[in-house]
C-alpha positions as a Markdown table, in Angstrom:
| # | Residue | x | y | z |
|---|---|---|---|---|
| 1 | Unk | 229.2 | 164.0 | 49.1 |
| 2 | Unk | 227.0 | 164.4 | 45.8 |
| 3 | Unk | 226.2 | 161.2 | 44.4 |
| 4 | Unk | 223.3 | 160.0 | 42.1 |
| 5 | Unk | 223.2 | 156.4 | 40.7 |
| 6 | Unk | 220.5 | 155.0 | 38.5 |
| 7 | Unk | 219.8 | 151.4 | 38.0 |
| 8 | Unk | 216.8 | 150.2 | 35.8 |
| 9 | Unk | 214.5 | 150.2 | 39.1 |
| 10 | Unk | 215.6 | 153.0 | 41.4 |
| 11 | Unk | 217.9 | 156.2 | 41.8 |
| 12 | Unk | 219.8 | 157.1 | 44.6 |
| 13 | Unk | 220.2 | 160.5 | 45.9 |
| 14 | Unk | 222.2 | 162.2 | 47.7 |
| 15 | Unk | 219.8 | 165.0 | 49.4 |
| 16 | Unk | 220.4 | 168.5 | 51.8 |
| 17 | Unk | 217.6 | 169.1 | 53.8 |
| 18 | Unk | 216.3 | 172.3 | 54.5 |
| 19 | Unk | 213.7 | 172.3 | 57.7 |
| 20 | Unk | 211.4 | 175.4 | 58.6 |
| 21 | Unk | 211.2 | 176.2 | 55.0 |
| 22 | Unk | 208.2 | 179.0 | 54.1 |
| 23 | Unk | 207.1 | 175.7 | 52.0 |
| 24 | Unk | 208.2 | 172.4 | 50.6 |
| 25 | Unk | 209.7 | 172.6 | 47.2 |
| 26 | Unk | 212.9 | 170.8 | 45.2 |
| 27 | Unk | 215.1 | 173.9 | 45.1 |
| 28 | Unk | 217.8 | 172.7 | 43.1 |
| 29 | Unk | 221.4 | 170.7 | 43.0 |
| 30 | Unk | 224.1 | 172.5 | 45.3 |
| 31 | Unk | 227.3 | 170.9 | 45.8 |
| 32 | Unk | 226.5 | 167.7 | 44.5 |
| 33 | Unk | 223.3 | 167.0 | 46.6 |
| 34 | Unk | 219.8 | 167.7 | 45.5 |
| 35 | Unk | 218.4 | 170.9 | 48.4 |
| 36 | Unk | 215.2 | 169.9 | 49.2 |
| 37 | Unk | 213.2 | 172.8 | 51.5 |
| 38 | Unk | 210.2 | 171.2 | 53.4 |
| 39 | Unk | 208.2 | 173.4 | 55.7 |
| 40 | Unk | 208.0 | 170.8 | 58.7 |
| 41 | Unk | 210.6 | 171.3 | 61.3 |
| 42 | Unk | 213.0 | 168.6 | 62.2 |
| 43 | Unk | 211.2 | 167.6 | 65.6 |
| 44 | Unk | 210.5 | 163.6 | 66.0 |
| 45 | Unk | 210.5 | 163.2 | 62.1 |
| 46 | Unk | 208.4 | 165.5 | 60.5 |
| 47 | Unk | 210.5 | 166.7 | 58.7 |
| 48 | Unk | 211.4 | 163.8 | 57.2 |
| 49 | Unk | 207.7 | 162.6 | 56.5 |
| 50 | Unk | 207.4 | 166.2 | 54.7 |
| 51 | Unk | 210.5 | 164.8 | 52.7 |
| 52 | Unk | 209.4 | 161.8 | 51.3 |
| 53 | Unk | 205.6 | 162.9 | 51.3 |
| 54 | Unk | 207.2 | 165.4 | 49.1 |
| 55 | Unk | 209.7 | 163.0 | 46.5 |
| 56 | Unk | 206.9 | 160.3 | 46.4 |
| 57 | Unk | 204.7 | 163.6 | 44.9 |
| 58 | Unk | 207.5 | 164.7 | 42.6 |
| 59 | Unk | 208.7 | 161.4 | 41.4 |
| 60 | Unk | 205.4 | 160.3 | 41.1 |
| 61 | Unk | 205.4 | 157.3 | 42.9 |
| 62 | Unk | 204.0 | 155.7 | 46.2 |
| 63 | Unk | 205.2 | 156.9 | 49.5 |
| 64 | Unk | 206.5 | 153.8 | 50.4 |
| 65 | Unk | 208.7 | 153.8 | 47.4 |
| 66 | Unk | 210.9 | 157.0 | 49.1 |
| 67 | Unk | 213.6 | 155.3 | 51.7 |
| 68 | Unk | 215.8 | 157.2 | 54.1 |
| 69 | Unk | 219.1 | 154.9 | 53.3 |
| 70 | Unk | 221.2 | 157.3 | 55.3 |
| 71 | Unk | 221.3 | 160.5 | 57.7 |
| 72 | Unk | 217.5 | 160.6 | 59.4 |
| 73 | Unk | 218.8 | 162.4 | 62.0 |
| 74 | Unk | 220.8 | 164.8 | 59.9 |
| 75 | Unk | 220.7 | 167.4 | 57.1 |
| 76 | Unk | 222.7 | 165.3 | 54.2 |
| 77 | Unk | 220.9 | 162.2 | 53.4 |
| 78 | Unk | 221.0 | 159.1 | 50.8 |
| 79 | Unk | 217.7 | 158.5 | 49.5 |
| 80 | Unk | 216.6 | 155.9 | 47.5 |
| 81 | Unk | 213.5 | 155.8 | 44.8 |
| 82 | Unk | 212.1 | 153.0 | 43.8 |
| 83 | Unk | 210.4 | 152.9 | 39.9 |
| 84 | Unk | 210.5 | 157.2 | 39.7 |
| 85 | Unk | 208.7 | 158.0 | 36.2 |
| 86 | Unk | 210.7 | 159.2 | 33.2 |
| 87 | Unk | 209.4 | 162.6 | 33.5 |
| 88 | Unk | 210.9 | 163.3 | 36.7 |
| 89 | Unk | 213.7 | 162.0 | 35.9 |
| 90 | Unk | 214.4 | 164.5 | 32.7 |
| 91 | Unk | 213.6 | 167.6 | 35.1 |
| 92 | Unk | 216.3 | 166.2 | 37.6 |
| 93 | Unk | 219.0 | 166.1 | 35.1 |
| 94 | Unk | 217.7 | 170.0 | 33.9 |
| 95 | Unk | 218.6 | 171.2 | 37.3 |
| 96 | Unk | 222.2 | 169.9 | 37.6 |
């Protein structure tokens, strides 16, 4: 596990969810996957709404530019972002 590929469009994470979190926040790269804590718990989604509500926030781009490729009904999960802005992009390679 702990992939991240770019193309000229999108990235593709490789994302450890942590539910019930005291709030939602990109914590930081452990073991090759970016930890994510959102505050939703994992009961009939929310926590994955929380998830990409939160990368569509971070990355700066529309919600329905965050996909769930992989893992919605687990912890470890390939996400996809679709046009993320160059900003975002620099603080994601600071906290590898």
């Amino acid at each position: 596990m702990g992939q991240q590929r770019e193309d000229e469009h999108a990235i593709t994470l490789t994302v450890r969810v942590v539910p019930r979190a005291s709030r939602s926040e990109i914590a930081s790269y452990h073991d090759g996957a970016l930890r994510v804590r959102v505050a939703a718990s994992p009961v009939e989604g929310a926590a994955n709404r929380e998830l990409i509500r939160l990368l569509s926030k971070s990355f700066r781009v529309p919600q329905n530019a965050v996909t769930i490729i992989s893992g919605s009904n687990s912890r470890n999960k390939i996400v996809r972002i679709t046009n993320p802005s160059a900003v975002m992009l620099d603080e994601l390679s600071k906290l590898k």
